[in-house]
C-alpha positions in Angstrom: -27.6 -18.6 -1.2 -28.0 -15.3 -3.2 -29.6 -15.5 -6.4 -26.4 -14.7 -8.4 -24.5 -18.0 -7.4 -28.1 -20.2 -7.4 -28.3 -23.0 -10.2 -31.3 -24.1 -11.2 -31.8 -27.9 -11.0 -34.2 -28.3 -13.5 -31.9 -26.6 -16.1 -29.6 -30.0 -15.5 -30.2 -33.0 -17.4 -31.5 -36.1 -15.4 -28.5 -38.3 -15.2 -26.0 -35.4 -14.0 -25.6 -34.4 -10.4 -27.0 -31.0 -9.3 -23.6 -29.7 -9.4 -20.8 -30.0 -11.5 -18.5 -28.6 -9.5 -15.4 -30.2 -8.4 -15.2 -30.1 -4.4 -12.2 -28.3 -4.8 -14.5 -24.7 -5.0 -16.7 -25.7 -2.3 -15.1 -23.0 -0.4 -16.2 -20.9 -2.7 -19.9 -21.8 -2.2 -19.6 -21.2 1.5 -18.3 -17.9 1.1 -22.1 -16.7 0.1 -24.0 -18.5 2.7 -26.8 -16.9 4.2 -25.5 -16.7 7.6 -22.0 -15.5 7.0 -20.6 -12.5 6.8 -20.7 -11.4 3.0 -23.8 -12.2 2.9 -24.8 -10.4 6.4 -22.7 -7.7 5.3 -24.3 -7.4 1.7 -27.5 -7.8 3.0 -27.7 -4.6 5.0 -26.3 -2.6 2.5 -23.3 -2.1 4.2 -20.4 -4.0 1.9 -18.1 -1.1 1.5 -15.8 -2.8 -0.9 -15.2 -2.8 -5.2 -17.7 0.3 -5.2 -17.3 2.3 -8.1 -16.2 5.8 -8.4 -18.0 6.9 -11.4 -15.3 10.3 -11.4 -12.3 11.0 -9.1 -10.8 14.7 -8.9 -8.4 14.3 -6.3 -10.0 15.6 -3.1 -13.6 15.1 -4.3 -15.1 12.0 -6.0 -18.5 11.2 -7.3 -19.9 7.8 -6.1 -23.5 6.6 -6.2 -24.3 10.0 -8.3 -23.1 12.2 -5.3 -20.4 14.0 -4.8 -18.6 13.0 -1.9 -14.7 14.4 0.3 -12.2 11.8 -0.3 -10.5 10.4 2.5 -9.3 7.0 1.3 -7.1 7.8 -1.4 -3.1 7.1 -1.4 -3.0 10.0 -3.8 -0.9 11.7 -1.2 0.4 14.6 -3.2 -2.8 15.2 -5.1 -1.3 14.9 -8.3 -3.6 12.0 -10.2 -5.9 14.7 -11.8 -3.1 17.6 -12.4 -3.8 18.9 -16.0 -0.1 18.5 -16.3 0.5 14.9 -15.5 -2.4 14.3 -17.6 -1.1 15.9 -20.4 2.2 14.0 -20.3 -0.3 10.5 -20.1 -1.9 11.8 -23.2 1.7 13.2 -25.0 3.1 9.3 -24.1 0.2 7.4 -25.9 0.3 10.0 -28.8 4.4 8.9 -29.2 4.7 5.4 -28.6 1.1 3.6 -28.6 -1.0 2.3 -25.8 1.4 -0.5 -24.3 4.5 -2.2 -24.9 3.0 -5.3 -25.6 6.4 -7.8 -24.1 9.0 -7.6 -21.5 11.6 -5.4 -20.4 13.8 -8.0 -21.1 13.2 -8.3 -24.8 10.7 -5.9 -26.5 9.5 -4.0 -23.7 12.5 -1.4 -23.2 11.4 2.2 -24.3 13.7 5.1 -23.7 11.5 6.3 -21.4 11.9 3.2 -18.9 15.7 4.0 -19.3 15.2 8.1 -18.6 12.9 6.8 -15.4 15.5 4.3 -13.8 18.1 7.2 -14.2 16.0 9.9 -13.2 14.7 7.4 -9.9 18.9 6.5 -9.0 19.3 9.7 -8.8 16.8 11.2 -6.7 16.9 8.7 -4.4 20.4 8.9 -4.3 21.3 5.3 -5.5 23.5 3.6 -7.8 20.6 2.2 -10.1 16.9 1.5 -10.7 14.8 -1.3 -12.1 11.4 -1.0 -12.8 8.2 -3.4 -12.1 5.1 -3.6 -13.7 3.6 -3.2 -10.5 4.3 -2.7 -6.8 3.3 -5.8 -6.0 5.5 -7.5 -8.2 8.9 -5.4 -6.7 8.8 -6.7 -3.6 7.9 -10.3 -4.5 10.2 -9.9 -7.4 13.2 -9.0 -5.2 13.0 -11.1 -2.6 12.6 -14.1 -5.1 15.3 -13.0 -6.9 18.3 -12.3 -3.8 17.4 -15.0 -1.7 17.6 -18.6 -2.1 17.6 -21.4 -0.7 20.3 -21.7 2.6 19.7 -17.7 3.5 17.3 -16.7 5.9 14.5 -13.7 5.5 13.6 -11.5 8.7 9.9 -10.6 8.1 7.6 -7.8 10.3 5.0 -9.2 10.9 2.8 -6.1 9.9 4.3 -6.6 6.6 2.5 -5.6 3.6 1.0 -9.1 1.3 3.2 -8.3 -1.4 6.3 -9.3 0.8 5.0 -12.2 2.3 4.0 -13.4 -0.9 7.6 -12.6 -1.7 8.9 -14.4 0.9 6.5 -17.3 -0.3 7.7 -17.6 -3.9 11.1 -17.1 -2.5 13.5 -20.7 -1.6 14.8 -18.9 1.6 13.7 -19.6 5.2 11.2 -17.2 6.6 11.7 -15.7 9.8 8.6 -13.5 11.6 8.9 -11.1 14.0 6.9 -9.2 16.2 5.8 -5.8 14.3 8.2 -3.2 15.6 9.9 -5.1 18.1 13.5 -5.2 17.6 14.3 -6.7 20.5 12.9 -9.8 19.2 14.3 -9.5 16.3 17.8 -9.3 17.7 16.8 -12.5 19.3 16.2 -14.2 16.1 19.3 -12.8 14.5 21.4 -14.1 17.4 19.8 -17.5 16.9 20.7 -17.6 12.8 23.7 -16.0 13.3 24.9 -18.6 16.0 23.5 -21.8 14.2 23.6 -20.8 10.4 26.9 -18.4 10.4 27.3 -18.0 6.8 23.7 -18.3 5.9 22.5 -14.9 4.0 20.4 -12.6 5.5 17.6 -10.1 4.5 15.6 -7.9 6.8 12.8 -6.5 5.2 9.9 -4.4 6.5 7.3 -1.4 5.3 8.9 1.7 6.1 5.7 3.3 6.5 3.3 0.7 7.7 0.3 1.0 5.6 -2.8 0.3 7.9 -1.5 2.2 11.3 0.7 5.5 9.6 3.8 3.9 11.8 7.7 4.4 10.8 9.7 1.4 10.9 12.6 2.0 13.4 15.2 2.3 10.5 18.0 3.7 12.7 18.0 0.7 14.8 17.2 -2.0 11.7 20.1 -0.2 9.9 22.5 -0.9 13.2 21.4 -4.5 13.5 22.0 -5.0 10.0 25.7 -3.8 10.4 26.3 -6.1 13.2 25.1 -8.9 11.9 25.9 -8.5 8.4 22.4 -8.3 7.0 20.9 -6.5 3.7 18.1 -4.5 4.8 15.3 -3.9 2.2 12.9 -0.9 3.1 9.3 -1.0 1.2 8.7 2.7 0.7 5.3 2.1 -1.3 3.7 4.8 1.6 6.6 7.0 1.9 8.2 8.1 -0.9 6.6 11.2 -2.1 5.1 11.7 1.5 7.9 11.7 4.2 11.8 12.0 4.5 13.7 14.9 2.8 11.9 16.0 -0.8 10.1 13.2 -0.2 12.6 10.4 -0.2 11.7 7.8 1.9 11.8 6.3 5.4 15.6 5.8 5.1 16.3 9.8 4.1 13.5 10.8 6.9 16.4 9.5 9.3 19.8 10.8 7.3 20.1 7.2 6.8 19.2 6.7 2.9 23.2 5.5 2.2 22.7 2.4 4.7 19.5 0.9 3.2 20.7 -1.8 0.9 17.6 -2.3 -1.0 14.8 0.6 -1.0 11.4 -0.2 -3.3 8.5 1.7 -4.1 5.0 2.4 -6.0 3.9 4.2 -8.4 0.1 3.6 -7.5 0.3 5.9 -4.9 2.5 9.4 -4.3 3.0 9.2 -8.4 -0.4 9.0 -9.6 0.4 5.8 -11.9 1.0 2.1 -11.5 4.4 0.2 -11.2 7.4 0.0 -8.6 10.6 0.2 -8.3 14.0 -1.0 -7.0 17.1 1.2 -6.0 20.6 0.0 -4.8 23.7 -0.4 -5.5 24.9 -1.3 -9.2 25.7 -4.5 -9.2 22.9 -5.8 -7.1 20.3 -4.3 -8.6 21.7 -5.2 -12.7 21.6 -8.9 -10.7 17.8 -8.2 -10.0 17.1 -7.1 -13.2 18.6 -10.5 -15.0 17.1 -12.8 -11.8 13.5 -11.6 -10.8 10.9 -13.1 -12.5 8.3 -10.7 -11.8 10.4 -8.4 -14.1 11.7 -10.8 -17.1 8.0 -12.5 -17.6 5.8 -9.7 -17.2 5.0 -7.1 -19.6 6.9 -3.8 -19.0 5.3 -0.4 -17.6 2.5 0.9 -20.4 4.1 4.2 -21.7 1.6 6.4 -20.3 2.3 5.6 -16.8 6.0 5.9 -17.2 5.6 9.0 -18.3 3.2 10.3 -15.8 5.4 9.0 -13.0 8.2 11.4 -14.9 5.8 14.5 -14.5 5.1 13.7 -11.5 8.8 13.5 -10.5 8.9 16.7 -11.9 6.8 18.4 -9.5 7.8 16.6 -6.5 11.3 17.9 -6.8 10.2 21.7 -8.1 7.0 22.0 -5.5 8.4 21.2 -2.6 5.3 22.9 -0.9 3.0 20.0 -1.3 5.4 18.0 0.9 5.0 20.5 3.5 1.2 21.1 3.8 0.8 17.1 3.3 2.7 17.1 7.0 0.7 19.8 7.7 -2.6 18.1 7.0 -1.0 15.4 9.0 -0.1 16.6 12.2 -3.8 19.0 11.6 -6.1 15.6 11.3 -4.2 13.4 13.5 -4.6 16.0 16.6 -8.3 16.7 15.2 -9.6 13.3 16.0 -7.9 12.4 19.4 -9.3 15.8 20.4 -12.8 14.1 19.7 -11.2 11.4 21.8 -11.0 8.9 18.9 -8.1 5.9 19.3 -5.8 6.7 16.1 -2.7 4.7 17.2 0.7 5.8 16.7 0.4 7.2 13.3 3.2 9.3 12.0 2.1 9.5 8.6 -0.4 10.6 6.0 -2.3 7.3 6.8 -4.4 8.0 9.8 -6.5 5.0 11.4 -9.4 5.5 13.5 -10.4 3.1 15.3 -14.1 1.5 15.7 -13.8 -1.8 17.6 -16.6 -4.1 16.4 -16.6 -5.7 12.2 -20.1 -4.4 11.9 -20.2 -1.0 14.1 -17.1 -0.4 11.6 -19.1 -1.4 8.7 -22.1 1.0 9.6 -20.0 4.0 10.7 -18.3 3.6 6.9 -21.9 3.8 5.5 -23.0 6.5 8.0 -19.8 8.3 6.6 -20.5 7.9 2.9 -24.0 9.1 3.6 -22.3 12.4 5.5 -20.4 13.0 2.4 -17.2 11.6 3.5 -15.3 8.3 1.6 -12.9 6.0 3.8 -11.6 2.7 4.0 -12.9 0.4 6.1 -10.7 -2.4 7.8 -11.4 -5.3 9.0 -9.5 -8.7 10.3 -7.5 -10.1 8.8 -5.8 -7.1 8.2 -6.1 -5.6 11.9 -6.2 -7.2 15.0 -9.7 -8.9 16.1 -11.6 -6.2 17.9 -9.8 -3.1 16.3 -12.0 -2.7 12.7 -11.1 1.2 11.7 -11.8 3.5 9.7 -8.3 4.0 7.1 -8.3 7.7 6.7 -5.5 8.9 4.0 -4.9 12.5 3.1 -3.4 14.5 0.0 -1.1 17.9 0.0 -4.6 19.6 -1.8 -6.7 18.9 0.8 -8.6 22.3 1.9 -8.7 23.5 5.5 -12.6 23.1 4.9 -12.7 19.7 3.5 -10.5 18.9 7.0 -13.0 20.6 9.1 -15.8 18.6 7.4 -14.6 15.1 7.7 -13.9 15.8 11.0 -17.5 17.3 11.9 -18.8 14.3 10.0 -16.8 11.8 11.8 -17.5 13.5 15.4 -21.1 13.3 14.8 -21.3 9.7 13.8 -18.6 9.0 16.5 -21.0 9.9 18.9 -23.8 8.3 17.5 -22.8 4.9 17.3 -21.3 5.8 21.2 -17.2 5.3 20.0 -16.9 9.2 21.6 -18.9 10.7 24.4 -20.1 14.0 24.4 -17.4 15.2 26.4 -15.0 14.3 23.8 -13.6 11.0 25.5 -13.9 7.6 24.1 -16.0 5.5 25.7 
């Protein structure tokens, strides 16, 4: 057991056992044990998680007193160290303090959450907005708050943790299926629909699925919908501000926006802040606002990150370059490594996996990278299939042509290395 978690007996007195611990954290013990895999992982100097940045500048960070190419960032349009989104941060606390210190629902409403929901209905092209604290808290927020018990939630399975934990908190029943396969899902519609006929029903799913860089098949989630006479909830935490029309979203990537009952979204990731957000129709989403308790107990949006995510906003709709080179970047990297012969799925997005295989191959190819210069995510099951650990590359609209050509030289040369390419460019 590592030294930081070790207790020393003789600090005890006599009569008390050598732990005081209930058994209920034993688990917690066994996480650290010598011959598992934090402590493997630790041990070799290889845990690539809760390092600290000690300065961020967009495409360039500083981390372990180097400076290093980010790679791992959702700041997708490079916007979280713009002087001018900054400014309106600093302009915000100057105005109206630090934090809100209550709810939305009592003391927690500034004019500037009310400017935000408008300004959000309107550029997705929606009835209303509510706001969320957080991203997280959207999604669990509004599927607590529409369903209930009697309807019936259709769940990808790929789904991000903050739906699931929706569909958790929510009274519903939740139904799984396979990521992408609409088939099945038809299947488990024609099931409900045949033994629960006026049960309620939600589909939900990422719209850009945040590990592989896939788009959910809206057009044929929006027709299934229709038929059946489901909601459908897209979670556009990866895609607003990176694909679809200006930016909007999975929905408007297809011309579909106006048949997506529900869309949510983040502000932690295109919009350089933190909080979410819900858009639909009037009626529905006022219903959210009074209903969800993510929204109603939690404190509101600080007024510094409103007010970023209204810059930012700003420059989204009046910059409509950075949209363009983020595709750009896109299409560039995503062709860039399965030239090297590297397995990067199906990604259509920003979010560009590539693929390593083995939990501790991945975990030294993400040090071998950090040493190179280059900062990614690495990802590991759970959160991917056993035997498919990846690297989670993530790009921004101010990426330069050089920084590209880097982390690709970087990852070509440690690709080989560790034998996941072969010389002649082909993965082994």
């Amino acid at each position: 057991m590592p030294d930081f978690v070790d207790r020393p007996d003789a600090a005890l007195p006599e009569d008390l056992p050598t732990s005081t611990l209930p058994s209920l954290f034993d688990k917690c013990i066994r996480f650290f044990e010598p011959d598992g895999d934090y402590a493997t992982v630790k041990g070799a100097d290889l845990y690539p998680y809760f390092r600290p940045l000690e300065r961020n500048e967009g495409t360039r960070a500083i981390i372990n007193g180097r400076e290093v190419i980010m790679a791992g960032s959702n700041n997708y349009l490079g916007l979280t160290s713009d002087p001018r989104v900054k400014q309106a941060a600093i302009e915000a606390i100057e105005n109206y303090g630090t934090g809100c210190t209550g709810s939305r629902f009592l003391n927690g409403t500034l004019d500037l959450h009310l400017q935000l929901e408008e300004r959000l209905a309107a550029f997705m092209n929606k009835e209303s907005c509510v706001l969320f604290s957080t991203g997280y808290m959207t999604n669990q927020g509004v599927i607590q708050a529409v369903t209930t018990k009697g309807d019936f939630v259709f769940s990808d399975k790929d789904n991000h943790a903050c739906i699931v934990a929706g569909t958790q908190v929510s009274l519903a029943e939740t139904v799984r299926y396979r990521h992408n396969d609409l088939d099945h899902l038809r299947l488990l519609l024609e099931r409900v629909h045949r033994e629960h006929p006026q049960a309620g029903k939600l589909i939900v799913t990422d719209g850009v699925f945040s590990m592989s860089g896939v788009i959910a098949r809206v057009p044929e989630l929006v027709a299934l919908a229709e038929e059946f006479g489901a909601a459908l909830m897209l979670d556009d935490a990866h895609a607003i501000g990176a694909i679809g029309p200006g930016g909007r979203g999975s929905a408007a990537h297809f011309g579909l926006a106006d048949r997506a009952h529900l869309i949510t979204g983040t502000f932690s990731k295109s919009f350089a802040s933190l909080g979410g957000f819900c858009v639909g129709d009037h009626d529905v989403i006022e219903y959210i606002r009074h209903k969800a308790s993510a929204h109603i107990f939690s404190a509101s949006m600080p007024p510094a990150n409103v007010a970023t995510v209204l810059k930012c906003l700003d420059i989204l709709e009046t910059e409509t370059w950075r949209i363009e080179r983020l595709w750009q970047i896109s299409n560039y990297m995503r062709e860039g490594f399965r030239s090297l012969g590297f397995d990067v799925w199906n990604s259509e997005a920003p979010i560009i996996p590539v693929v390593i295989g083995d939990m501790m191959t991945c975990f030294q190819f993400w040090k071998d990278l950090l040493d190179a210069g280059v900062f990614v995510n690495a990802v590991v099951p759970p959160a991917v299939p056993p035997g498919q650990a990846l690297m989670r590359t993530s790009y921004m609209a101010t990426h330069s042509d050089e920084e590209l050509d880097f982390i690709l030289e970087a990852f070509e040369r440690i690709g080989r290395r560790h034998g996941i390419i072969g010389r002649n460019g082909r993965a082994h």
